[in-house]
LOLO-260468 format. One line per 8 residues: number of its first residue (from 1); their letters; for each residue x, y, z of C-alpha. Coordinates in nm, 2 decimals. Example, Ala and Ser with C-alpha at 12.3 -4.5 7.8 and 13.67 -1.06 7.14 Angstrom:
% residues 2
1	AS	1.23,-0.45,0.78 ~ 1.37,-0.11,0.71
***
This chain:
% residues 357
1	XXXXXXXX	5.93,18.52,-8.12 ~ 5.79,18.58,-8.44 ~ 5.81,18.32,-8.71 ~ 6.00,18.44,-9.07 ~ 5.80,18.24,-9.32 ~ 5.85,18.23,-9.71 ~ 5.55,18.19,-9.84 ~ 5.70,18.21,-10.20
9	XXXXXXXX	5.86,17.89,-10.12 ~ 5.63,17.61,-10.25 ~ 5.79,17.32,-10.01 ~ 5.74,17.56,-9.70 ~ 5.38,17.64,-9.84 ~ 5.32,17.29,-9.91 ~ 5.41,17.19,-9.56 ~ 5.27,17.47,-9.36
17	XXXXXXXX	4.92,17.39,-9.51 ~ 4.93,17.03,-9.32 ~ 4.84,16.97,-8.96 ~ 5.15,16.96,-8.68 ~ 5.15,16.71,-8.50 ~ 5.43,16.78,-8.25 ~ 5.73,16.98,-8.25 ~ 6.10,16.95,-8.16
25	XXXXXXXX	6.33,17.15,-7.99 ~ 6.68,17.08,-8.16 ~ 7.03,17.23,-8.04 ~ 7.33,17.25,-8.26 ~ 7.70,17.31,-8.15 ~ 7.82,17.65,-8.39 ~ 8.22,17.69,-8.49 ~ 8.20,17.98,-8.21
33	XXXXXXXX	8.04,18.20,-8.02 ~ 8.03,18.47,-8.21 ~ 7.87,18.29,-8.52 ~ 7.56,18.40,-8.69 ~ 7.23,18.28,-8.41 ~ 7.45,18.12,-8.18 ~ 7.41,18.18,-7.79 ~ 7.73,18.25,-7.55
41	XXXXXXXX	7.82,17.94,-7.52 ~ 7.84,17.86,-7.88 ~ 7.44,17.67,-7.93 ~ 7.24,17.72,-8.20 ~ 6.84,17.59,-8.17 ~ 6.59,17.49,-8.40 ~ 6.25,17.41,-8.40 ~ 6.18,17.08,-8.63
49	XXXXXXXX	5.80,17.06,-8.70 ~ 5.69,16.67,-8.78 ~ 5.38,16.74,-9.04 ~ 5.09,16.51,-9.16 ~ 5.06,16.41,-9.50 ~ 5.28,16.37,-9.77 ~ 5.59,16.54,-9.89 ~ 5.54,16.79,-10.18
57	XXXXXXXX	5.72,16.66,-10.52 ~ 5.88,16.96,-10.68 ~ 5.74,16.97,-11.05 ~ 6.13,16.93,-11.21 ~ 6.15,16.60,-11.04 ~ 6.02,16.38,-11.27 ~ 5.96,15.98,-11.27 ~ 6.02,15.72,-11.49
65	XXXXXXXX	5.84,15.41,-11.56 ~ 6.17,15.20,-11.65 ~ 6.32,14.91,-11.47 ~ 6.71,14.98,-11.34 ~ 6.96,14.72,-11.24 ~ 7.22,14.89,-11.00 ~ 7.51,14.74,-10.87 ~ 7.67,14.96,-10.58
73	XXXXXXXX	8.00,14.91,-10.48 ~ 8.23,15.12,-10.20 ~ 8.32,15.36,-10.45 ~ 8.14,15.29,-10.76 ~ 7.76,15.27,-10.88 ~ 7.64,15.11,-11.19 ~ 7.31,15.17,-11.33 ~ 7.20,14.99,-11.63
81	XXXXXXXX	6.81,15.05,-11.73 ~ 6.65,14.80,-11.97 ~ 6.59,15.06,-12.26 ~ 6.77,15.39,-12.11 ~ 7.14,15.46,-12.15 ~ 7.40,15.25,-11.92 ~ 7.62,15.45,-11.70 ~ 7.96,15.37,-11.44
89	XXXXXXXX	8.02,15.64,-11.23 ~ 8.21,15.77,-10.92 ~ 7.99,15.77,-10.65 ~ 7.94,16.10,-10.51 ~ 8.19,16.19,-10.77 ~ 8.22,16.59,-10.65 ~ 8.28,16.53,-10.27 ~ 8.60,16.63,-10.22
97	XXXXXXXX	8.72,16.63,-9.87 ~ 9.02,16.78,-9.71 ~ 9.13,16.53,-9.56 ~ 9.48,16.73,-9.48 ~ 9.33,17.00,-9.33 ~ 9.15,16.75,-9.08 ~ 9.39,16.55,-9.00 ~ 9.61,16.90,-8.97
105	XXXXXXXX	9.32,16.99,-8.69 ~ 9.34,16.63,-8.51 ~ 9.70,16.71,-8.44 ~ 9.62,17.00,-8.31 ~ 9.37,16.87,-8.05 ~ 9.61,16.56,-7.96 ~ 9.91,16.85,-7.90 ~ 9.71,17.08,-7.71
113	XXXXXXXX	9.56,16.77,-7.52 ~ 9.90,16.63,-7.38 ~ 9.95,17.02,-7.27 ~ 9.67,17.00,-7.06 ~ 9.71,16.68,-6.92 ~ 10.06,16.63,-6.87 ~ 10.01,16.38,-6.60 ~ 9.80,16.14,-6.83
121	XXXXXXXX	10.13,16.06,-7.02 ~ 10.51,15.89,-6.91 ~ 10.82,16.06,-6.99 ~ 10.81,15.87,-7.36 ~ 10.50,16.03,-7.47 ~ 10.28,15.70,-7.41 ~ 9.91,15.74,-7.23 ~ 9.94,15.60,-6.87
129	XXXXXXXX	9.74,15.22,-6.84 ~ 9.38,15.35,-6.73 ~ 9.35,15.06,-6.50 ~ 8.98,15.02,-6.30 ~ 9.02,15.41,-6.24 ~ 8.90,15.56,-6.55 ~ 9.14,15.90,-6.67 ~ 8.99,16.26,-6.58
137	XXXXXXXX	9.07,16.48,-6.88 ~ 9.10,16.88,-6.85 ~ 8.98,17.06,-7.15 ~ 9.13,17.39,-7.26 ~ 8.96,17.70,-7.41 ~ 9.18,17.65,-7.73 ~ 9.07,17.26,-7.78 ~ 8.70,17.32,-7.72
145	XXXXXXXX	8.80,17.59,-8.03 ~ 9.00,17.33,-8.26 ~ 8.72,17.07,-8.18 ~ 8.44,17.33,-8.28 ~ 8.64,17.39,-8.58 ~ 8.69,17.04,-8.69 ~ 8.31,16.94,-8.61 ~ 8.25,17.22,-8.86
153	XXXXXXXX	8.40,17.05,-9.13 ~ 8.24,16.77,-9.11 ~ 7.95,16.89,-9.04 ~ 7.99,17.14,-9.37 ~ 8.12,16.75,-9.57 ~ 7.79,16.55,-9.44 ~ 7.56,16.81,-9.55 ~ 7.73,16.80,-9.92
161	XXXXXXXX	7.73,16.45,-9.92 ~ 7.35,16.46,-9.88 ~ 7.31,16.70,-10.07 ~ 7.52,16.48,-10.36 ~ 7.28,16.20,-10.28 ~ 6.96,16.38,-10.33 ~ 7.02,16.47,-10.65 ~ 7.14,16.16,-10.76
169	XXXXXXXX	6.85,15.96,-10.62 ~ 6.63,16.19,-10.85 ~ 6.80,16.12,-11.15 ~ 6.76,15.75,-11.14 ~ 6.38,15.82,-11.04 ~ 6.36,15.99,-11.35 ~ 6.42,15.75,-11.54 ~ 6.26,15.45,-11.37
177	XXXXXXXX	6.08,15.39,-10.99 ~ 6.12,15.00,-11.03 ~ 6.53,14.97,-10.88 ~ 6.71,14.63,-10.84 ~ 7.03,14.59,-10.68 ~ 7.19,14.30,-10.44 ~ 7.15,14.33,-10.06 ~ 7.48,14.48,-9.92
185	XXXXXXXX	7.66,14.40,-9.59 ~ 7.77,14.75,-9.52 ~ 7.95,14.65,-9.18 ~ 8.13,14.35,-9.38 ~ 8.26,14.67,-9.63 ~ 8.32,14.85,-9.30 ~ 8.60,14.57,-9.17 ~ 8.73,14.52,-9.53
193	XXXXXXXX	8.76,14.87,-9.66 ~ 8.73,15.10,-9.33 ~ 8.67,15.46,-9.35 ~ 8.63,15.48,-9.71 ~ 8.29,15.36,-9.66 ~ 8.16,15.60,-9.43 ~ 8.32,15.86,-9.68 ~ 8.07,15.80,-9.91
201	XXXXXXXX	7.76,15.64,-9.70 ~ 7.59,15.40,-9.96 ~ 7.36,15.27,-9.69 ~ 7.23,15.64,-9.67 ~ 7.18,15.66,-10.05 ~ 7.01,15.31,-10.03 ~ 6.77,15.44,-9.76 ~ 6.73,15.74,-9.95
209	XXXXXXXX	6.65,15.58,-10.31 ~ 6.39,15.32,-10.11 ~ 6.19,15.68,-9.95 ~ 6.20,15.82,-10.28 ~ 6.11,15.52,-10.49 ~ 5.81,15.45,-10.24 ~ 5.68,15.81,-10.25 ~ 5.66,15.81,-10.61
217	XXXXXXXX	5.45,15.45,-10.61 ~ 5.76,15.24,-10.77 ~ 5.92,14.93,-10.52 ~ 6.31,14.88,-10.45 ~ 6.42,14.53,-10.43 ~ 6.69,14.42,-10.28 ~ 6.80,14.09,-10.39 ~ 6.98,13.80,-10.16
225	XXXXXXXX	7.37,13.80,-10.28 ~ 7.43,13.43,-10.15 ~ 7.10,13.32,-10.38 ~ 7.14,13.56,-10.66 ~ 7.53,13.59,-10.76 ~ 7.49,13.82,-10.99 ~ 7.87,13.89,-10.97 ~ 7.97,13.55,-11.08
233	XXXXXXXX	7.67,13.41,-11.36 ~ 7.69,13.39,-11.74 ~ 7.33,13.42,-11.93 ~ 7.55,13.24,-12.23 ~ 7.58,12.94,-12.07 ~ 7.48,12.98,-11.73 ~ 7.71,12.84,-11.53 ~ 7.81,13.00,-11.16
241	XXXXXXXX	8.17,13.07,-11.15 ~ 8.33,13.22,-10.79 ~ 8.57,13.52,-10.94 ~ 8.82,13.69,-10.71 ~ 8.78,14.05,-10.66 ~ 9.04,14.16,-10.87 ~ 8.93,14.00,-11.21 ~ 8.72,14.32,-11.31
249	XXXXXXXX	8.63,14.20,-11.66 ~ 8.36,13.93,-11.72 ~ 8.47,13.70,-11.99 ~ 8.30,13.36,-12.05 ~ 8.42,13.07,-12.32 ~ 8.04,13.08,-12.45 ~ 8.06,13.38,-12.60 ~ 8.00,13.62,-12.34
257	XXXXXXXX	8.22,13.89,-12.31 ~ 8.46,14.09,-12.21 ~ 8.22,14.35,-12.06 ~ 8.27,14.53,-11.75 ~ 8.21,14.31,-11.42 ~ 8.00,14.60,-11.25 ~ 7.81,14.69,-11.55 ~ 7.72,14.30,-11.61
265	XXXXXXXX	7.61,14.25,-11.25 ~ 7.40,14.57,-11.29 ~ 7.23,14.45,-11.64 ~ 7.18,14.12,-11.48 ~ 6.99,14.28,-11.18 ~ 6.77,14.46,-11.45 ~ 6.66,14.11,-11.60 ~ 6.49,14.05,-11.25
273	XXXXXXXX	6.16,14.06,-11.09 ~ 5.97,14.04,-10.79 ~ 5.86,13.70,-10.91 ~ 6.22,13.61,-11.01 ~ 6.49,13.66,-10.78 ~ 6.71,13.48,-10.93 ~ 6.87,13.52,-11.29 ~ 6.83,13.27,-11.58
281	XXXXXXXX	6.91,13.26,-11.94 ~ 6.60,13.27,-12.05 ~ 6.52,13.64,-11.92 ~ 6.88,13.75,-12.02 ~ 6.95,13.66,-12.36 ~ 6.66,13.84,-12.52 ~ 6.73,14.15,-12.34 ~ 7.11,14.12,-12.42
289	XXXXXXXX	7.11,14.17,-12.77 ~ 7.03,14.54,-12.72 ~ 7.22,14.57,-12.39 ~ 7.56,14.49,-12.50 ~ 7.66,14.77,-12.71 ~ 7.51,15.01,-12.41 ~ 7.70,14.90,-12.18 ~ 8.02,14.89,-12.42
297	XXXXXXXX	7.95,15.25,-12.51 ~ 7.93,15.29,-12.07 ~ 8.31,15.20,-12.06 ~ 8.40,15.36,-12.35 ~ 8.29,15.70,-12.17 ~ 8.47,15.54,-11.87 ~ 8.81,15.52,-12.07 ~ 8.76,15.88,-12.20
305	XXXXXXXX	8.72,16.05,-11.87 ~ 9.07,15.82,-11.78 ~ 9.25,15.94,-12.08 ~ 9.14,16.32,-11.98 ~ 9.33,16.26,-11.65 ~ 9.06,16.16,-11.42 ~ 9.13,15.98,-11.16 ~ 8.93,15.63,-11.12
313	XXXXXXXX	8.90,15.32,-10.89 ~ 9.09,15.04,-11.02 ~ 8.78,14.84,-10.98 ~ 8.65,15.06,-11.32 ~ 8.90,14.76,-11.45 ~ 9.09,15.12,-11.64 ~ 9.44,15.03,-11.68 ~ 9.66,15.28,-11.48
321	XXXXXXXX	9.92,15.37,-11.77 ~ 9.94,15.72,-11.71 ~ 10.04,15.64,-11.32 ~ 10.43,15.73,-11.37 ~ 10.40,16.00,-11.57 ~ 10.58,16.28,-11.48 ~ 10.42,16.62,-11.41 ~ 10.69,16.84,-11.49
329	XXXXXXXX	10.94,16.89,-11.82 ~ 11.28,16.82,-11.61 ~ 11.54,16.64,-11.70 ~ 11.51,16.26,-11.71 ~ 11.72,16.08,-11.37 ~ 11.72,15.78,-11.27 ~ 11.56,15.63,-10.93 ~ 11.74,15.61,-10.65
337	XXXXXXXX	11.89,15.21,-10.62 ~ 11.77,15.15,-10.27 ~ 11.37,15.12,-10.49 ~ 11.54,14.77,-10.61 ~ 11.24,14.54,-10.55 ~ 11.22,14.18,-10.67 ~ 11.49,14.23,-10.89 ~ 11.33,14.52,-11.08
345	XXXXXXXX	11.45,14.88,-11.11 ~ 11.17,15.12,-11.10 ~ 11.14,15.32,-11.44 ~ 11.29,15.61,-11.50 ~ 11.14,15.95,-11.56 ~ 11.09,16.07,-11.91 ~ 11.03,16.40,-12.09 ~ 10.66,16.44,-12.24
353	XXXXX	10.76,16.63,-12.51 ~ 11.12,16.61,-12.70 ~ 11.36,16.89,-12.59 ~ 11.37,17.21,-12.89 ~ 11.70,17.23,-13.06
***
């Protein structure tokens, strides 16, 4: 079969040029049969060709020579440069996933499931004990369709959140290749926040940034959390104080404070080397002084996007005022009395606007 090559593109061009050292014969599942290269039985292939040299750096992507603290949490990144501009973000703000839809396709295969296999289930509706003898499921045409369909959407969600991650790990190179951030336990978030997690795979943008960071000739360090405790030290006075998860803010009786408890953790990690692992005064006060009103002007961009009607993470530490406000101009009725929780009736609902006379 003849190959279709565009030699236009520069990273095809750029790859072609280099000597193949072996190839690889790769077969996808399609959404059906009759989807665009896919065989009768619903297989798409691809040859995967593993190249010599290094990857070709488009001339857009650009690198930095500044040092960047991050501090990455299950939903939220913080970056905080030492002379560039502070930022708190969503991570993978854009990825939007349908999670209705899916779960709308899962009911699907669990219905047409029990119709194939009847005799898998007792009159209630509960799967039969499996026992030593393991269960012997019958697939229909119509599953093997809802599965295809729902492998497609995923499929179509992981290759945006790549995508997502890509361009993300560029921007930080662009402004610095030297990256700090604490080591994470990704299978501790796992247990303690569940799928949320693998929603938005920061152990994938981690191995991503370290790639990218090495190809440009910068170093990512990952820092020890148990030595470092970034999370819970003061430059001010430096003193180690254990904060529970829900105290957002960072406010010390030294002085220190209140700024953001991701965005100090971040700034923090940007005071470190490869020398110094650990964070001490002496590195962080002379750096403060122009660091403070960054990351102050960070959360005040925060608290616009809130007041706009974005919705954040409460670990942001935005105050969820807007929360009960109602989304249509009908009258104002009172909650039902059976919401009567710890002696408190729920608010009621209020006009946004005064009625016209």
């Amino acid at each position: 079969m003849e190959a279709v090559i565009d030699w236009e593109d520069e990273v095809v061009a750029h790859g072609l040029r280099q000597r193949i050292k072996y190839a690889r014969l790769v077969q996808h599942r399609a959404s059906s049969e009759r989807a665009a290269g896919a065989d009768a039985r619903g297989f798409r292939y691809v040859v995967q060709l593993a190249l010599e040299g290094v990857p070709h750096r488009k001339k857009k992507h650009a690198v930095g020579n500044d040092i960047i603290g991050a501090d990455l949490g299950p939903s939220t990144i913080a970056l905080v440069p030492r002379a560039g501009e502070a930022s708190l973000a969503v991570f993978c703000e854009e990825l939007a996933p349908n999670a209705q839809a899916i779960r709308r396709l899962q009911r699907r295969m669990d219905r047409q499931r029990r119709a194939a296999n009847p005799e898998h289930y007792d009159e209630r509706g509960r799967m039969k004990k499996q026992g030593k003898n393991r269960l012997r499921w019958k697939t229909s045409k119509s599953y093997e369709r809802t599965r295809r369909h729902k492998a497609t959407r995923e499929r179509k969600l992981a290759a945006h959140r790549k995508s997502l991650h890509g361009r993300h790990v560029h921007e930080i190179v662009a402004v610095g290749n030297t990256v700090i951030l604490e080591k994470i336990s990704y299978k501790a978030w796992q247990k303690r926040y569940g799928k949320s997690v693998g929603l938005r795979a920061p152990g994938m943008f981690v191995e991503m940034l370290r790639r990218t960071v090495a190809r440009t000739g910068g170093t990512l360090i990952e820092v020890p959390t148990r030595t470092a405790k970034l999370s819970q030290f003061c430059h001010g006075c430096g003193c180690v104080v254990k904060k529970p998860l829900s105290q957002r803010w960072h406010h010390c009786p030294c002085g220190v404070g209140p700024v953001q408890r991701d965005l100090y953790a971040a700034f923090l990690a940007s005071t470190l080397s490869v020398d110094q692992l650990i964070p001490s005064c002496a590195q962080s006060v002379i750096l403060w002084e122009s660091a403070e009103a960054r990351l102050q002007a960070a959360h005040e961009r925060v608290l616009q996007r809130a007041n706009e009607g974005q919705s954040l993470p409460r670990s942001m530490g935005v105050p969820r005022a807007g929360a009960r406000r109602p989304q249509s101009l009908g009258e104002p009725t009172p909650e039902p009395t059976f919401l009567l929780t710890q002696g408190r009736l729920e608010a009621w609902k209020d006009r946004s606007e005064p009625p016209v006379l």
